[in-house]
N, C-alpha and C positions, 0 to 999 in steps of 0.2 A: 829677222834678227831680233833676237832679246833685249828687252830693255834693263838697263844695268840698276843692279837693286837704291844704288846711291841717286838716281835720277827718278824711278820710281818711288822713293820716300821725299824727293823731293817736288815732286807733281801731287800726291796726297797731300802735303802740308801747305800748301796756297791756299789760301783762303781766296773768296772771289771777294774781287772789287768793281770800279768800274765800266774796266776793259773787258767782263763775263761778259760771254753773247749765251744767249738761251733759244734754244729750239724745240719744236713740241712735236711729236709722232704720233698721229690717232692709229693704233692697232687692234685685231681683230685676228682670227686663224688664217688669214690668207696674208701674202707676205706685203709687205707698204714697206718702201722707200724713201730714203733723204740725203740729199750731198753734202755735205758737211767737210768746213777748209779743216786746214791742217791744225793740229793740236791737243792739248790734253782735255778729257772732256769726264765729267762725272757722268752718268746716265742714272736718273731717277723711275724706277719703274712704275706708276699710277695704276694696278690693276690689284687682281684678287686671284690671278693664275701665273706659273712661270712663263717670262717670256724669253726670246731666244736672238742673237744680235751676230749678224753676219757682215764683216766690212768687206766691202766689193762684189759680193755674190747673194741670190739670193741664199733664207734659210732653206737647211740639207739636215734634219733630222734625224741624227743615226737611229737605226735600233739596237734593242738593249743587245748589248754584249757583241755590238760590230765592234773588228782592234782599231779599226780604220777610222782616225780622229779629222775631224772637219775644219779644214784649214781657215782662220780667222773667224771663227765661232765661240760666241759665249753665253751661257744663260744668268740671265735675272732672277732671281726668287719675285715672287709677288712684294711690294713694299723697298727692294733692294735698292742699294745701290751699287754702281761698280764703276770702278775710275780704268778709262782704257783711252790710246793713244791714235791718233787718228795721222797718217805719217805723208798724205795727199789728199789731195779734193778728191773723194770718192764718194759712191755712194754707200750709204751705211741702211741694211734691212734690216727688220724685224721682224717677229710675229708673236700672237700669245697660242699657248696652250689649248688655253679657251677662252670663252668670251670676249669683250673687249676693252680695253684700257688707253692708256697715254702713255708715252714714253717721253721724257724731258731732259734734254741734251745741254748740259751747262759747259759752256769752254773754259776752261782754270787759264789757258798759255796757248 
């Protein structure tokens, strides 16, 4: 289900306060894992490669020009950030492109 555009401008615009929890993901090319409760979460990328973010599965890297899109997949630019919703305790993967980095999980809600 879609998250409705007036709820997602309103998850960007929080600022964090006290109630932010912050979580840290050391990644690498192989996939690493993390459970993460429910809510709206920035995710800060710490690397110098794109990385790639799968909630409940690991990552599934299409190749170029499969039409076949990868359900609860997203990627990070290196330096990115990307604000996405976490809607149960699940587990949340990653992985980078290359080499290895951090991935930083800030909960907004």
């Amino acid at each position: 289900m879609a998250i409705p555009r007036s709820l997602a401008e309103r998850i960007a615009s929080v600022p964090f306060d006290a109630d932010t929890a912050h979580d840290l993901l050391s990644l690498t090319t192989s996939d690493a894992s993390i459970t993460l409760p429910p809510g709206a979460y920035d995710a800060w990328l710490d690397a110098t490669a794109t990385g790639y973010v799968r909630i409940g599965a690991a990552v599934s890297l299409p190749s170029s020009g499969t039409p076949t899109a990868v359900a609860g997949q997203f990627p990070i630019a290196a330096g990115g950030v990307v604000t996405f919703v976490q809607r149960s305790s699940a587990a949340v993967h990653a992985q980078l492109a290359s080499g290895t980095g951090t991935l930083n999980f800030m909960r907004k809600l």
